[in-house]
C-alpha positions in Angstrom: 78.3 42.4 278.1 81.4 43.0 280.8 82.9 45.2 278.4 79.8 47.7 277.8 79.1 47.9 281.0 82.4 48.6 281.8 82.1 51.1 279.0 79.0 52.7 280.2 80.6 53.6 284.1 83.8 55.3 282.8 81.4 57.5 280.8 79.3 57.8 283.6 82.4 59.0 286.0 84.0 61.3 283.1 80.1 62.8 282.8 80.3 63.0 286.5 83.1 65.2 286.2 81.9 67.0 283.7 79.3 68.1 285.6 81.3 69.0 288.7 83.4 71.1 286.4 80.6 72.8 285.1 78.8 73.2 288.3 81.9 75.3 289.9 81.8 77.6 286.7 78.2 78.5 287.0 79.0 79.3 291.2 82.2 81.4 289.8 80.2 83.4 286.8 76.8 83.7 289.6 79.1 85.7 292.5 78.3 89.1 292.7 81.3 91.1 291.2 84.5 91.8 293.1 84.8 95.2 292.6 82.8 98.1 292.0 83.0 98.8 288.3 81.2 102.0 288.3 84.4 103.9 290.3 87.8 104.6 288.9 89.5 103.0 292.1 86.9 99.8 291.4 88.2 99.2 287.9 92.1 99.7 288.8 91.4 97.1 291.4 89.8 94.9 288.9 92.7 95.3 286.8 95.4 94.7 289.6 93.6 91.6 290.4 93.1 90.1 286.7 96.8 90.9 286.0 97.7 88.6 289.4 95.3 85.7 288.5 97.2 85.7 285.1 100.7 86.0 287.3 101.6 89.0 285.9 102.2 90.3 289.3 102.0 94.6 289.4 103.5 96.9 291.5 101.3 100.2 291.8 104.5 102.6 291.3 104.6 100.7 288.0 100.9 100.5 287.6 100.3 104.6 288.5 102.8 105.5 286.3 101.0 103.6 283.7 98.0 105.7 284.7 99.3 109.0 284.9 101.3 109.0 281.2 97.6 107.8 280.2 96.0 110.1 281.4 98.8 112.8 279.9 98.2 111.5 276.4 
């Protein structure tokens, strides 16, 4: 009896996680979004910003260059 019950809180807790976990996804995906998409400066920010979340840190020489030959092509 000891042992399901014992059984029965550590699923509980690892649920309780769980749901914590999926709780702070749902309040990540529901913000409003950073930047405004709809503008060319929006989505280079957007991109600056993913690229340093995935620590690929930019430098905007580097980055603008990228643009302009881009843009040349």
């Amino acid at each position: 009896m000891n042992d399901r019950l014992n059984l029965a809180i550590a699923e509980n807790a690892e649920l309780k996680a769980r749901i914590t976990e999926l709780e702070q996804q749902v309040a990540t995906l529901s913000k409003r979004p950073e930047f405004d998409l709809s503008t060319v400066q929006g989505r280079e920010q957007a991109v600056i910003a993913r690229l340093d979340r995935m620590g690929m840190k930019t430098d905007s020489m580097a980055l603008d260059e990228c643009i302009l030959n881009k843009a040349g092509a």
